[in-house]
ZADO-1210 file (C-alpha; in nm, 4 decimals, padded with zeros to 6 digits):
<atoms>
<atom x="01.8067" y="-02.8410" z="01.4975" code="UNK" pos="1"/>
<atom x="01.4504" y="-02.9269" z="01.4241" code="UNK" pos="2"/>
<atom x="01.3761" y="-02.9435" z="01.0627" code="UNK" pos="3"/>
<atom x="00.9978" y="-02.7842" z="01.1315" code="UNK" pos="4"/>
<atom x="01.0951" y="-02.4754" z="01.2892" code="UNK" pos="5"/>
<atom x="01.3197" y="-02.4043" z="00.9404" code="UNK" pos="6"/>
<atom x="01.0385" y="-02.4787" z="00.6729" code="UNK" pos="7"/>
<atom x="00.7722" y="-02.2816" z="00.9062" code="UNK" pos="8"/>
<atom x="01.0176" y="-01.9783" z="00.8595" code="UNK" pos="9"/>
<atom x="01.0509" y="-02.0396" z="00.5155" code="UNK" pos="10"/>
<atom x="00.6949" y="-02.0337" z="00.4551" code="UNK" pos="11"/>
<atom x="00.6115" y="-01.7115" z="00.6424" code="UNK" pos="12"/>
<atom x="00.8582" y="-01.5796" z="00.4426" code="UNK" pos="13"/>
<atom x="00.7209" y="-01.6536" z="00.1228" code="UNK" pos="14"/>
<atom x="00.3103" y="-01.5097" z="00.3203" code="UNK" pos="15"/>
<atom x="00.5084" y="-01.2330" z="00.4096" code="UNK" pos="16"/>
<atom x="00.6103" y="-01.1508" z="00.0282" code="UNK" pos="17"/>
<atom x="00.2470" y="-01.2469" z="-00.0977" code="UNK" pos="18"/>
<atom x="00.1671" y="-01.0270" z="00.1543" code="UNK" pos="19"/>
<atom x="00.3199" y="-00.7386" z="-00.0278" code="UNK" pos="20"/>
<atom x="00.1420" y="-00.8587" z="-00.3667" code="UNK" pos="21"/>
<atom x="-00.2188" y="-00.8504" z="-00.1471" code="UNK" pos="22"/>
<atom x="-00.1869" y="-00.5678" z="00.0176" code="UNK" pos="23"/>
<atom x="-00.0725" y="-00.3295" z="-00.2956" code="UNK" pos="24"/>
<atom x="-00.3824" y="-00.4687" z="-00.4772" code="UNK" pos="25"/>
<atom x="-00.6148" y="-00.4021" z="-00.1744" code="UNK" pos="26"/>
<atom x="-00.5391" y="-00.0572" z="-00.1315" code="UNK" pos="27"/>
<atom x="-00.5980" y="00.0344" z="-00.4619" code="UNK" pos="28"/>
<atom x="-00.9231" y="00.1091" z="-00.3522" code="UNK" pos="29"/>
<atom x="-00.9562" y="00.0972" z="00.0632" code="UNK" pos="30"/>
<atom x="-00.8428" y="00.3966" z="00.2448" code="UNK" pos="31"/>
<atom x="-00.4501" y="00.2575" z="00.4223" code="UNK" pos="32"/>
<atom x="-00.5066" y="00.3009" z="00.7688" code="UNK" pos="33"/>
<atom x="-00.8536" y="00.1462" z="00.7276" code="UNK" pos="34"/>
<atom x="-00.6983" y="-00.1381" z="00.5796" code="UNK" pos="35"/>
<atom x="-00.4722" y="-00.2186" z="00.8504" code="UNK" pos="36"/>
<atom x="-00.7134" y="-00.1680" z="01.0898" code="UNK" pos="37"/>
<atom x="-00.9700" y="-00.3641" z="00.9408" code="UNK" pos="38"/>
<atom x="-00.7343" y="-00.6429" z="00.7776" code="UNK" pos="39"/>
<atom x="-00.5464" y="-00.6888" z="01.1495" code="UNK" pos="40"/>
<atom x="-00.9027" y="-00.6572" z="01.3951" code="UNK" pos="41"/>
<atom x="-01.0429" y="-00.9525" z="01.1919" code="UNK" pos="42"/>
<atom x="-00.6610" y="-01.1593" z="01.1867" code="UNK" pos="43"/>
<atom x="-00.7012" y="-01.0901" z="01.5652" code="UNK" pos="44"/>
<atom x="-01.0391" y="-01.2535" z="01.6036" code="UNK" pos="45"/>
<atom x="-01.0204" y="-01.5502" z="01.4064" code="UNK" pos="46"/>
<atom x="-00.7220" y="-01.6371" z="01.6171" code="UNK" pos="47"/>
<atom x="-00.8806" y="-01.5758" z="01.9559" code="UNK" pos="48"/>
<atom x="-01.1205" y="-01.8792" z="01.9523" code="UNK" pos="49"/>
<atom x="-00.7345" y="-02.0833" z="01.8647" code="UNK" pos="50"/>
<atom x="-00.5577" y="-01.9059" z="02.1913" code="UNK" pos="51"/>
<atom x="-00.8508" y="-01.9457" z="02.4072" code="UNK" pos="52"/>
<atom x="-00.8716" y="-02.3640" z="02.3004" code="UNK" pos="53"/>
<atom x="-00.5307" y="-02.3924" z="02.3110" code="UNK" pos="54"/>
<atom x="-00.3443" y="-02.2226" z="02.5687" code="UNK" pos="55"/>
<atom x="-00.3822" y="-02.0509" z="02.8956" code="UNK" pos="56"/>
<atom x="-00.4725" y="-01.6925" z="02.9169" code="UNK" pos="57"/>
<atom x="-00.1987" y="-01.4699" z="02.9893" code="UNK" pos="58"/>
<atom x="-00.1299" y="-01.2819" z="03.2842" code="UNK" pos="59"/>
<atom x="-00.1746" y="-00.9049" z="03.2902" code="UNK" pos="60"/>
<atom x="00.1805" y="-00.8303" z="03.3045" code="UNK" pos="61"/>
<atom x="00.1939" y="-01.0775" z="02.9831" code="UNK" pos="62"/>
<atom x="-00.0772" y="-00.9154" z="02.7986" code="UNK" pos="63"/>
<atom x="00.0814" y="-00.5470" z="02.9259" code="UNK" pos="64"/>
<atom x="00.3937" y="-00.6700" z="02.7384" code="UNK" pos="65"/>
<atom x="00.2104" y="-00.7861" z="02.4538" code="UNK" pos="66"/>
<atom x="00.0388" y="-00.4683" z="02.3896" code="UNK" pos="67"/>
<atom x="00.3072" y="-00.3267" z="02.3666" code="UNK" pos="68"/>
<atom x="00.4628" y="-00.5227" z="02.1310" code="UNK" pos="69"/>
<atom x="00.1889" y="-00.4648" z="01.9163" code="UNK" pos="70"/>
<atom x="00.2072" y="-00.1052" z="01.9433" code="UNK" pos="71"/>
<atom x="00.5369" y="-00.1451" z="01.7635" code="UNK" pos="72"/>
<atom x="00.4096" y="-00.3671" z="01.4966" code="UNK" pos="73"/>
<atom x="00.0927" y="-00.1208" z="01.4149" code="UNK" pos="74"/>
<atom x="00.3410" y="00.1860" z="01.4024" code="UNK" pos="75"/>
<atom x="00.5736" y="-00.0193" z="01.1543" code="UNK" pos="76"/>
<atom x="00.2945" y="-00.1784" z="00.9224" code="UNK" pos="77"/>
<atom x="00.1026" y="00.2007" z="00.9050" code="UNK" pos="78"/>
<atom x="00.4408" y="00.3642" z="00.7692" code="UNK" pos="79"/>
<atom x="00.4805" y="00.0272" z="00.5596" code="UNK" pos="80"/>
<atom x="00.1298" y="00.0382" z="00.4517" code="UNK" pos="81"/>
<atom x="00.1880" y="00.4366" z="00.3467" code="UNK" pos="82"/>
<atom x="00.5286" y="00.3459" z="00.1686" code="UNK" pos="83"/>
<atom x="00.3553" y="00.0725" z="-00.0754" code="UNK" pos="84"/>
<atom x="00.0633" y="00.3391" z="-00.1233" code="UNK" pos="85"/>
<atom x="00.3022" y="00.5287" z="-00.2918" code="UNK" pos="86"/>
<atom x="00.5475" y="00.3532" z="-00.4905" code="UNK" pos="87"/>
<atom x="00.5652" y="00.0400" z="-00.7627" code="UNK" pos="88"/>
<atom x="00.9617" y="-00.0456" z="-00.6564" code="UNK" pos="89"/>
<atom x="00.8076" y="-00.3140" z="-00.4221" code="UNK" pos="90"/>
<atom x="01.1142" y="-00.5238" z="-00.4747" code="UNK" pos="91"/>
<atom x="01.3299" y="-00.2381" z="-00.3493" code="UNK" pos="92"/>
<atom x="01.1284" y="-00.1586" z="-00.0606" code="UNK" pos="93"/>
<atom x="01.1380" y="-00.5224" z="00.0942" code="UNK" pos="94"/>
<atom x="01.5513" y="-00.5230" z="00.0369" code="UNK" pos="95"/>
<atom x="01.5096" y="-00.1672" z="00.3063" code="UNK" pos="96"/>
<atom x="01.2499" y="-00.3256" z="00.5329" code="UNK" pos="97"/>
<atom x="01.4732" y="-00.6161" z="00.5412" code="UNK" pos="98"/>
<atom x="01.7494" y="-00.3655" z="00.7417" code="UNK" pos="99"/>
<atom x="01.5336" y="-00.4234" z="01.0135" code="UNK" pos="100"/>
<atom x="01.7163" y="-00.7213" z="01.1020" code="UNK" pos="101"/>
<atom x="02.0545" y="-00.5478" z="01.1486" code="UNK" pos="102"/>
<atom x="01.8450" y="-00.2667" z="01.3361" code="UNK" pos="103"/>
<atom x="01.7166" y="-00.5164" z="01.6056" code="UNK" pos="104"/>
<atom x="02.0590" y="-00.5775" z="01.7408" code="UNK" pos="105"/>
<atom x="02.0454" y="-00.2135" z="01.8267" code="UNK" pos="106"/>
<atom x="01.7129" y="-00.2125" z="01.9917" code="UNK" pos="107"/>
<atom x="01.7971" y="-00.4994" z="02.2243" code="UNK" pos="108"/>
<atom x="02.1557" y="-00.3013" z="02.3509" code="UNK" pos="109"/>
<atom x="01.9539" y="00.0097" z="02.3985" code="UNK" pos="110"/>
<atom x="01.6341" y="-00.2121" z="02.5960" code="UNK" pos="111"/>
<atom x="01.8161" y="-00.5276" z="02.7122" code="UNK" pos="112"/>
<atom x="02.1465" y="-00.4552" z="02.7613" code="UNK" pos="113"/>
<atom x="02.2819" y="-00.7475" z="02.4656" code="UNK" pos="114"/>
<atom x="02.5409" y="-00.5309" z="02.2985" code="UNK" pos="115"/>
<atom x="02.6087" y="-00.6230" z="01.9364" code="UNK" pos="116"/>
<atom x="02.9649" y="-00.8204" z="01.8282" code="UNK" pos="117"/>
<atom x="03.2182" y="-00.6471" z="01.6467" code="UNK" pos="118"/>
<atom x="03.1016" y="-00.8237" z="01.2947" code="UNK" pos="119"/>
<atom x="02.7958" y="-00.6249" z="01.3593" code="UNK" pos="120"/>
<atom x="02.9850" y="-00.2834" z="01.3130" code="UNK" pos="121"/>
<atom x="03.1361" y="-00.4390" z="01.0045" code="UNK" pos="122"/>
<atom x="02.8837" y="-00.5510" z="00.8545" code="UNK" pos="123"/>
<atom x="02.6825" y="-00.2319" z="00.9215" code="UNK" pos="124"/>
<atom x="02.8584" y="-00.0131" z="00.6176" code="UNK" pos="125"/>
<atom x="02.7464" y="-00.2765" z="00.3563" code="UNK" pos="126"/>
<atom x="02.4020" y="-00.2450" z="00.4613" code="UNK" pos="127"/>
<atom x="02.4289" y="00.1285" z="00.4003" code="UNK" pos="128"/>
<atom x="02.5875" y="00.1135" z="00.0652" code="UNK" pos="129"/>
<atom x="02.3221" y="-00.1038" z="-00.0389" code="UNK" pos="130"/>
<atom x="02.0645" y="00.0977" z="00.1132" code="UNK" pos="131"/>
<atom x="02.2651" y="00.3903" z="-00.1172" code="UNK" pos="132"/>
<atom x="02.2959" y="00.2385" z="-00.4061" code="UNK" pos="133"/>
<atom x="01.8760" y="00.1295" z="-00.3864" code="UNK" pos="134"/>
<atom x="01.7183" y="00.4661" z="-00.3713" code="UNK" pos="135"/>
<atom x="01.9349" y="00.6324" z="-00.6234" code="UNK" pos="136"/>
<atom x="01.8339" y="00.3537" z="-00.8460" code="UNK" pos="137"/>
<atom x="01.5034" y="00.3621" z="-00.7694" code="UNK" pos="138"/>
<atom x="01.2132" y="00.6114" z="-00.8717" code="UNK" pos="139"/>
<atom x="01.0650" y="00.7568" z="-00.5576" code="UNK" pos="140"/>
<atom x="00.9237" y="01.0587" z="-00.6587" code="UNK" pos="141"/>
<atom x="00.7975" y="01.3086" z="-00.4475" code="UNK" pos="142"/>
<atom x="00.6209" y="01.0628" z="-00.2316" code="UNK" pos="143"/>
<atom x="00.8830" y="01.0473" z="00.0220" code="UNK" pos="144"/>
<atom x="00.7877" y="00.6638" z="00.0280" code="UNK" pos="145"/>
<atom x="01.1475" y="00.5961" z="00.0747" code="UNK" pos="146"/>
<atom x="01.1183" y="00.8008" z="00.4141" code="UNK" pos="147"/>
<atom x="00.8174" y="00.5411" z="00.4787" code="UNK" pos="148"/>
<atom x="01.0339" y="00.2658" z="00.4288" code="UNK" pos="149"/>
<atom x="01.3208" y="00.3892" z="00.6009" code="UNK" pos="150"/>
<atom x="01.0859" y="00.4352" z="00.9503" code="UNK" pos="151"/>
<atom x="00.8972" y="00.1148" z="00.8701" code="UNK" pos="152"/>
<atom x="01.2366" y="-00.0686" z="00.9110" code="UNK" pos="153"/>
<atom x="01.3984" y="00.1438" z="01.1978" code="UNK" pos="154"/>
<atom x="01.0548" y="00.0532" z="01.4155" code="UNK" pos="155"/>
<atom x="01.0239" y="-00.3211" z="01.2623" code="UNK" pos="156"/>
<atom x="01.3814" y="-00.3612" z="01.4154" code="UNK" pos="157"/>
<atom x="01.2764" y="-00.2775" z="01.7221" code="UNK" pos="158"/>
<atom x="00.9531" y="-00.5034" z="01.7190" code="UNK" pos="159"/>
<atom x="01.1609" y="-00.7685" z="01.6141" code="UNK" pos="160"/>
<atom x="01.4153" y="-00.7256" z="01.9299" code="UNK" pos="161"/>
<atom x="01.1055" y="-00.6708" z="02.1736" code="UNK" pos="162"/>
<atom x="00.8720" y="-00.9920" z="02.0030" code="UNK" pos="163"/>
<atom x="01.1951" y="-01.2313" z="02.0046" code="UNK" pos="164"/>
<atom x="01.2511" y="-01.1370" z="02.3568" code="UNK" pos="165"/>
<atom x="00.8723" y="-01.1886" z="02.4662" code="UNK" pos="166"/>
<atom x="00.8594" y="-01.4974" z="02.2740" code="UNK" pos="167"/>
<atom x="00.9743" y="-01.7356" z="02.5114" code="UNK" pos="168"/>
<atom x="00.7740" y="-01.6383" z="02.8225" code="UNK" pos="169"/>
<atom x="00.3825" y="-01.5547" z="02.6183" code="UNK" pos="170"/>
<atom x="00.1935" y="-01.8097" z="02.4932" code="UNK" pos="171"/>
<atom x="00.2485" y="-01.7875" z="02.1159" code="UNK" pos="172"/>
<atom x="-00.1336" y="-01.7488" z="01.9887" code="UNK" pos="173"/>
<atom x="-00.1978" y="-01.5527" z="02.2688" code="UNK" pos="174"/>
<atom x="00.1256" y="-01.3356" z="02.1635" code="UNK" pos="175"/>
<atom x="00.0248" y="-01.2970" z="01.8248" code="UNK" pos="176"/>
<atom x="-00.3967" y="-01.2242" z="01.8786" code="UNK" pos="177"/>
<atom x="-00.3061" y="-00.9637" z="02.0980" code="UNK" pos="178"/>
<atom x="-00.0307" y="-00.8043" z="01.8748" code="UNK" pos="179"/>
<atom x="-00.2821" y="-00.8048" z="01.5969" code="UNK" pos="180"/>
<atom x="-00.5340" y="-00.6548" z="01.7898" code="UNK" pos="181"/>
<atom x="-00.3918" y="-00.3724" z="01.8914" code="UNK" pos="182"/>
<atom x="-00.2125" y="-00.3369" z="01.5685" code="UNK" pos="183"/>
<atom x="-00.6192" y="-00.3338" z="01.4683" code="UNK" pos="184"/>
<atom x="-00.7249" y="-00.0966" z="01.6471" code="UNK" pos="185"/>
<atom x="-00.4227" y="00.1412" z="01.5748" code="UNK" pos="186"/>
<atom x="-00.5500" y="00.1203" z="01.2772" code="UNK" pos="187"/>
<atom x="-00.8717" y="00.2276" z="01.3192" code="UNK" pos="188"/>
<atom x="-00.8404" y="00.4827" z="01.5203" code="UNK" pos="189"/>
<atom x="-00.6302" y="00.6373" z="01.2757" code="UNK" pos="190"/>
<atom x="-00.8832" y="00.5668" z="00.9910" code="UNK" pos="191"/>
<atom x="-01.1756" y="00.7470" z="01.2073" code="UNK" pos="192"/>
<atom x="-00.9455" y="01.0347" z="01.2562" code="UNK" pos="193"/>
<atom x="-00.8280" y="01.0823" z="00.9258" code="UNK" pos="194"/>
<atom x="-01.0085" y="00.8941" z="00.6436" code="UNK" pos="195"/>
<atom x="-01.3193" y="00.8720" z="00.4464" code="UNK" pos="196"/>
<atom x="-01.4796" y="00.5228" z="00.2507" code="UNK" pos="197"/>
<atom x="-01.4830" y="00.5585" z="-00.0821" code="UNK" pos="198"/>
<atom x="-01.8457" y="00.5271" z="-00.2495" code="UNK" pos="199"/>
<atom x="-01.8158" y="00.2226" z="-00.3934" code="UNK" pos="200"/>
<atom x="-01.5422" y="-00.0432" z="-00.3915" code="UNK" pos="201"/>
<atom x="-01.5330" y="-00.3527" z="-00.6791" code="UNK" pos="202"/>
<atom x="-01.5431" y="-00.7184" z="-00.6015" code="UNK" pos="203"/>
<atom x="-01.2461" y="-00.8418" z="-00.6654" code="UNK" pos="204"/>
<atom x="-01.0468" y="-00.5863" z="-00.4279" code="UNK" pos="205"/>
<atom x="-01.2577" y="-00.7752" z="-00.1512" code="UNK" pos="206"/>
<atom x="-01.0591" y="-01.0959" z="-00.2931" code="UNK" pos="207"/>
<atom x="-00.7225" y="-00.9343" z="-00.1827" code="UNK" pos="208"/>
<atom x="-00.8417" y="-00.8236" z="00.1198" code="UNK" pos="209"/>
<atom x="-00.9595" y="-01.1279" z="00.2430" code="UNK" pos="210"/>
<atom x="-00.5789" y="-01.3223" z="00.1094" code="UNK" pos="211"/>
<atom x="-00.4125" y="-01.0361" z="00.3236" code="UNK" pos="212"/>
<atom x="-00.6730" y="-01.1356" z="00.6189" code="UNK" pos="213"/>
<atom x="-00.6491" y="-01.5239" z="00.5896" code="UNK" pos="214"/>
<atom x="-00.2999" y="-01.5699" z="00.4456" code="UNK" pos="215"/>
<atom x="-00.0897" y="-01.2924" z="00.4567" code="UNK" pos="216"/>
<atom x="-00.1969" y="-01.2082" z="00.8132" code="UNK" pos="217"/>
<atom x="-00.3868" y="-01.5085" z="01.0252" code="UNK" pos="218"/>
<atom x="-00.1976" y="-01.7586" z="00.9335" code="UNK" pos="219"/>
<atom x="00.1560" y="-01.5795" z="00.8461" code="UNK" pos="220"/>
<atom x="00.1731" y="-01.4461" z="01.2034" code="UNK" pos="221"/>
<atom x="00.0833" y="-01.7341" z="01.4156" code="UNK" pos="222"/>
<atom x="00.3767" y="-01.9553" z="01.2212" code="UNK" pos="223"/>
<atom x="00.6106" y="-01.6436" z="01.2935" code="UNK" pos="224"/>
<atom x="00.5073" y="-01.6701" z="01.6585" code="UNK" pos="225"/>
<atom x="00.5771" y="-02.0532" z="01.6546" code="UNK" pos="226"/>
<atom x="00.8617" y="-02.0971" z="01.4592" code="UNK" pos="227"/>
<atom x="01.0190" y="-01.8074" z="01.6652" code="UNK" pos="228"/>
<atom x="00.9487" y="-01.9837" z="01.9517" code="UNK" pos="229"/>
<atom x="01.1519" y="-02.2599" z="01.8480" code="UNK" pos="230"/>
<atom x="01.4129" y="-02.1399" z="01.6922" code="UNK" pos="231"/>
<atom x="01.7133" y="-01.9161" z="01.8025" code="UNK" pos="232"/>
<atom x="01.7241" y="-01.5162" z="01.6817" code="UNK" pos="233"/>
<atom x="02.0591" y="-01.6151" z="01.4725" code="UNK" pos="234"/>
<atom x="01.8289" y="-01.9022" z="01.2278" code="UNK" pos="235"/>
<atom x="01.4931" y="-01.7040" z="01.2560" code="UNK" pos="236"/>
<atom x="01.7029" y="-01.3660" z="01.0892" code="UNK" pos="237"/>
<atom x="01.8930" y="-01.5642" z="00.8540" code="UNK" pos="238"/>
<atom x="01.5879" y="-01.7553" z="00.7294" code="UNK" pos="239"/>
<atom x="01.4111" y="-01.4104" z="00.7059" code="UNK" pos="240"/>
<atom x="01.6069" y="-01.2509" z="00.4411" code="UNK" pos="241"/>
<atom x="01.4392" y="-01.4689" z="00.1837" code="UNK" pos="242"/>
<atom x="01.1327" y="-01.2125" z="00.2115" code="UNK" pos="243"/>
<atom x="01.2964" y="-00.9491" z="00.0172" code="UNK" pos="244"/>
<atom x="01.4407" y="-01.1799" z="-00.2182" code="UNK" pos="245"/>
<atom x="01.0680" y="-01.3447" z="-00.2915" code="UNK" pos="246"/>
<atom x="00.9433" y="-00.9747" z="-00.3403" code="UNK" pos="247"/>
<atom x="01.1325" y="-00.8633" z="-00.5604" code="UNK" pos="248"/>
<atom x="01.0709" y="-01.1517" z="-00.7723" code="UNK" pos="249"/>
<atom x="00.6806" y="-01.1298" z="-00.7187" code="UNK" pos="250"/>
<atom x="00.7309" y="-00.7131" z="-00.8240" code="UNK" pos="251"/>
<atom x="00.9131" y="-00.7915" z="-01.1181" code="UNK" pos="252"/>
<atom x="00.6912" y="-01.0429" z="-01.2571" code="UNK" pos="253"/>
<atom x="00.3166" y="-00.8414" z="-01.1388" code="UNK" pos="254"/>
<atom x="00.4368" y="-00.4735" z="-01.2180" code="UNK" pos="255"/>
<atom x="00.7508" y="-00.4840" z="-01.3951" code="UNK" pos="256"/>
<atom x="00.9659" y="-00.3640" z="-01.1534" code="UNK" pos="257"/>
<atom x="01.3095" y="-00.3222" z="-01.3473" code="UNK" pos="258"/>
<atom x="01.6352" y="-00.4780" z="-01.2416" code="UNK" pos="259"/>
<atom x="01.8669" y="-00.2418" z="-01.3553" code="UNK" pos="260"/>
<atom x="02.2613" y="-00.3252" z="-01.2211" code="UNK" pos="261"/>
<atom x="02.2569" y="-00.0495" z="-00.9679" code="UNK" pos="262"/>
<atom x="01.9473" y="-00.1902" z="-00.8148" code="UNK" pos="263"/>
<atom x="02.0759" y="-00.5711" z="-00.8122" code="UNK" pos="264"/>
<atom x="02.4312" y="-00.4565" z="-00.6558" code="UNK" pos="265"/>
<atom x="02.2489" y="-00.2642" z="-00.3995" code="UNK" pos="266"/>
<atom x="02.0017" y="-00.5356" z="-00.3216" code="UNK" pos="267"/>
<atom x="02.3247" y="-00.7670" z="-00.3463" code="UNK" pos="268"/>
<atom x="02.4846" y="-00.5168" z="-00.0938" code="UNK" pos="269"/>
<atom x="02.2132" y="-00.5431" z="00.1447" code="UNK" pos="270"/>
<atom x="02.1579" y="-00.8874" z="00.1380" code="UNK" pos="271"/>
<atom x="02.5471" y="-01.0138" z="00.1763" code="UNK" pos="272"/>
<atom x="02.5013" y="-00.7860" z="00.4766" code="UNK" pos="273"/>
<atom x="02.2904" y="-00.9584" z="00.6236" code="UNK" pos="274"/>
<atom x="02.4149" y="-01.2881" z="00.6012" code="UNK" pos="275"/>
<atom x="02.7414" y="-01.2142" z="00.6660" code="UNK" pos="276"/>
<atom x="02.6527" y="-01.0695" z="01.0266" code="UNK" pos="277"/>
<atom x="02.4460" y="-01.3951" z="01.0880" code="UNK" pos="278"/>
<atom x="02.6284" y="-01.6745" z="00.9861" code="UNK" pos="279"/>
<atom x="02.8807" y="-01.6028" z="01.3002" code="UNK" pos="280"/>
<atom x="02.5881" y="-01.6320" z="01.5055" code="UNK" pos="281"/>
<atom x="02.4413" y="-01.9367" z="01.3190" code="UNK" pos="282"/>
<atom x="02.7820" y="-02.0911" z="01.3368" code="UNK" pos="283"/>
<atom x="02.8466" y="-02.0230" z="01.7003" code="UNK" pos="284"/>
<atom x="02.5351" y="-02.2049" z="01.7641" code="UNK" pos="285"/>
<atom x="02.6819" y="-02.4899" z="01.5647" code="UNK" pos="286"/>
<atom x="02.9694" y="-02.5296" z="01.7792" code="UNK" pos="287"/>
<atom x="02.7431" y="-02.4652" z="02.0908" code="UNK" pos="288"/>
<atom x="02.5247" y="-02.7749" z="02.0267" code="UNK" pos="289"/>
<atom x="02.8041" y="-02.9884" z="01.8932" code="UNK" pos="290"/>
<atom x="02.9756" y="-02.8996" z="02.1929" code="UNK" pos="291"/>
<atom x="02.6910" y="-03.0169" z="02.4382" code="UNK" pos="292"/>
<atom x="02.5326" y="-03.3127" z="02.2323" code="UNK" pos="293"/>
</atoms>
């Protein structure tokens, strides 16, 4: 395989995990919704003049399927965006988003008939143990952020299933401006509904905003689109299980996240999980290859 694809996914991974860092900081101040809205309308239009140069407009059917894709995406980052409103345990809520992956084999039986292996179902229990053993280890309060993260993932999943799927027939900036877009305007809508600006808002929470904007959005999402493009689902999930890990190493170091041994088995838990139902897949595609070259 292509060395390219591989380092482009581990570099969104390590955006992705920034991301987290950014987008804490940011809405210290700026209302959540708003923040999304704002943060993903601006990704969405510094990437148009790219799709336009680049690639051919897509069809309406394309952009149809797009949309909706991005519908998925806005619901998942507004829960995501609520979770990391209300909790510190950053670390821990990156190891539950990460579940996504195992949830995506789900969303493509239900919507395109691909019905998971066996090693899926048996790989399944670890993930919940982990899951277990990471919220009673964890400090959630009565936010009910673990609720946020726990809907952020189930939806993500699905995204993931419906984007990996779309992936191969969209153009990929075209694919991801539109996805942010209407991730954007999700956002907004559900700012001018529901929120109010704050009076005043310092300088330096402008900084973060614009790193979520540029780095943690812009150019995070059209490497995803690439790399994914590229890549089969088996590397592209495998690869993506470093996000967690980077997190929680970003959380400990920026707000002392602790890493007691309930926390580190759980997050162990999770992430043996995870490889452990990919690297049939990864190895399958091995064989396939060998097989063929």
């Amino acid at each position: 395989m292509n060395r390219a694809p591989l380092l482009l996914m581990m570099l969104v991974t390590l955006l992705a995990a920034a991301g987290w860092l950014f987008s804490k900081e940011a809405i210290r101040e700026l209302p959540t919704a708003a923040f999304i809205g704002s943060r993903f309308l601006l990704a969405a239009l510094l990437l148009l003049p790219l799709a336009w140069l680049r690639e051919p407009p897509p069809s309406r059917s394309q952009l149809l399927r797009a949309a909706g894709c991005g519908t998925l995406l806005g619901a998942s980052l507004l829960f995501w965006v609520t979770a990391i409103s209300q909790s510190d345990a950053l670390g821990s809520g990156a190891f539950i988003m990460s579940v996504a992956t195992l949830m995506a084999p789900l969303a493509a039986w239900a919507a395109f008939k691909a019905r998971p292996g066996r090693h899926y179902w048996l790989t399944l229990p670890l993930a919940v143990a982990g899951l277990l053993l990471l919220s009673s280890s964890t400090h959630w309060g009565v936010s009910l952020s673990l609720f946020w993260f726990l809907a952020a993932a189930a939806t993500l999943g699905v995204q993931l299933a419906v984007h990996r799927h779309f992936a191969q027939s969209i153009p990929p900036t075209w694919l991801t401006c539109i996805q942010l877009a209407v991730t954007g305007l999700l956002g907004t809508l559900l700012s001018l509904l529901t929120e109010q600006w704050p009076a005043s808002i310092s300088s330096g929470i402008w900084g973060w905003f614009a790193a979520s904007v540029l780095i943690a959005t812009t150019l995070r999402y059209w490497l995803l689109t690439h790399a994914l493009s590229q890549m089969t689902t088996a590397h592209a999930a495998l690869l993506m299980l470093l996000e967690p890990v980077w997190t929680l190493i970003l959380s400990t170091f920026f707000y002392d996240e602790p890493l007691g041994p309930a926390k580190l088995a759980g997050a162990g838990l999770v992430l043996g999980a995870l490889v452990l139902y990919q690297l049939p897949l990864l190895l399958r595609s091995r064989k396939f290859k060998a097989s063929n070259g």
